[in-house]
C-alpha positions in Angstrom: 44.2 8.4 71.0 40.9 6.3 70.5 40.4 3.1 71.3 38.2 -0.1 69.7 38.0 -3.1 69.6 37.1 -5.1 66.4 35.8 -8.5 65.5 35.7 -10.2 62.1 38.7 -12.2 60.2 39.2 -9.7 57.7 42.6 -8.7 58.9 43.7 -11.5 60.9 47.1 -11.3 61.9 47.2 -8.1 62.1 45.0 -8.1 64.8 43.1 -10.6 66.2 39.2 -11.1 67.9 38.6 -9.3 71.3 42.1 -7.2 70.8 41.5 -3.1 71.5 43.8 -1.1 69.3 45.3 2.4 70.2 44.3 4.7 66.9 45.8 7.9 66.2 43.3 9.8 65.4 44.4 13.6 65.1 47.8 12.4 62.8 45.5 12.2 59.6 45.0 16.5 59.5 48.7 16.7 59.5 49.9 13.8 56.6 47.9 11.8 54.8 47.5 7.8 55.2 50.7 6.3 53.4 50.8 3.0 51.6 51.0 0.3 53.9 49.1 2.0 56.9 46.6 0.2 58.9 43.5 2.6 59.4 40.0 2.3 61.1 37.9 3.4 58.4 34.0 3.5 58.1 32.3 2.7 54.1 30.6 4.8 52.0 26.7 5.0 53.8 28.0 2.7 56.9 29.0 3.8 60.1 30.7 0.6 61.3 34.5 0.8 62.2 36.4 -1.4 59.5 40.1 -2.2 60.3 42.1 -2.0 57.1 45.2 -1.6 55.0 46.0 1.3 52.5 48.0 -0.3 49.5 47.4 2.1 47.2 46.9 5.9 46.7 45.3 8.2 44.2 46.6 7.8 40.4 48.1 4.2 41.4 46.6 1.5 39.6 45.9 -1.7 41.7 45.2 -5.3 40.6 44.8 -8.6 42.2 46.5 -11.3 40.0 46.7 -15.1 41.0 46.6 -14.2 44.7 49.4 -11.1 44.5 48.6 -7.7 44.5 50.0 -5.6 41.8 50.2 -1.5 42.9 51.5 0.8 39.8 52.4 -2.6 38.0 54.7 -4.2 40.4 54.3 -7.0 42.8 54.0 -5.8 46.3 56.1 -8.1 49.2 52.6 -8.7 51.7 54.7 -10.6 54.8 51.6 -9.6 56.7 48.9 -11.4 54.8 47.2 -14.1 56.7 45.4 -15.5 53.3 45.8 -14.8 49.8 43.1 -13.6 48.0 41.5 -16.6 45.9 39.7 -14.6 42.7 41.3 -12.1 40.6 40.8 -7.9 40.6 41.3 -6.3 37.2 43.6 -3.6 37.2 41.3 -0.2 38.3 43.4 2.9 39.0 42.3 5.1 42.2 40.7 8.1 41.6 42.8 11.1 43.2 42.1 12.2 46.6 41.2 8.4 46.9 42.7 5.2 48.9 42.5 1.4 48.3 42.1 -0.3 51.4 42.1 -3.9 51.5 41.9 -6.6 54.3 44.7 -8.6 55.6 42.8 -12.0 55.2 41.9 -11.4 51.8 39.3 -14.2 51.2 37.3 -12.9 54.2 37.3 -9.5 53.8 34.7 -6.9 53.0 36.7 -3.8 51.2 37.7 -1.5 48.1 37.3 -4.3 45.8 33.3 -4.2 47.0 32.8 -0.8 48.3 35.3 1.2 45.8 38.2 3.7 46.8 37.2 5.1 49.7 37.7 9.3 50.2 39.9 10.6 52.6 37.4 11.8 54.9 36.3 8.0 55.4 39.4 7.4 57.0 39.0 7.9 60.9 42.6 6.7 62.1 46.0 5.4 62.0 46.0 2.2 63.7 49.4 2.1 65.9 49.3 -0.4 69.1 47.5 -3.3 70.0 46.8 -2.5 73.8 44.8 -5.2 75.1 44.9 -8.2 76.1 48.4 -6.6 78.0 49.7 -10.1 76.8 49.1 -9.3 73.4 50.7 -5.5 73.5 52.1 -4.9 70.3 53.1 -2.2 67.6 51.1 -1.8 64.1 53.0 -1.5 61.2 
């Protein structure tokens, strides 16, 4: 396990400012992230941590439409989204070998629509537990 802590709105309610999150890093040489995941992730050229969710895999096709994200042409149920996003994404499909990672406060949130589909090796860990404050001790799904 690794653990961080990350700021930023991007994902709120995921997780929330001054949280640390247990990641599973070693998981990732065994199966690849799955749709729906939350990973720590770093950008192409960046070596910040980003907390993000996978929502869509190499060959999908992904689009943002009136605030609901379409994966493979069907509306995806997002009960985890703090904030819809407010502008569009035309449809794009990821390249293979490739994830979509987006935030969970869409308006705020720095990801694949701005940086592109990011490779698997730019995926650093499954995000599984929120494990501090102890107050705030929680599972990630």
């Amino acid at each position: 396990f690794a653990m961080g802590g990350w700021g930023g709105s991007s994902r709120e309610w995921t997780l929330s400012d001054g949280e640390r999150a247990a990641v599973l890093k070693l998981d990732l040489r065994f199966s690849p992230p799955r749709r729906g995941e939350v990973v720590i992730c770093h950008y192409p050229g960046d070596q910040l941590y980003y907390v993000k969710r996978v929502v869509a895999l190499g060959g999908d096709t992904v689009e943002l439409r009136a605030g609901v994200l379409y994966v493979n042409g069907q509306a995806v149920d997002e009960a985890y989204i703090a904030y819809q996003a407010t502008s569009d994404f035309a449809l794009t499909e990821v390249p293979q070998g490739h994830y979509f990672v987006l935030g969970d406060n869409r308006p705020h949130s720095k990801d694949s629509r701005s940086v592109g589909a990011l490779e698997k090796s730019l995926i650093v860990g499954r995000v599984r537990a929120v494990i501090w404050p102890l107050s705030a001790f929680r599972g990630i799904d």
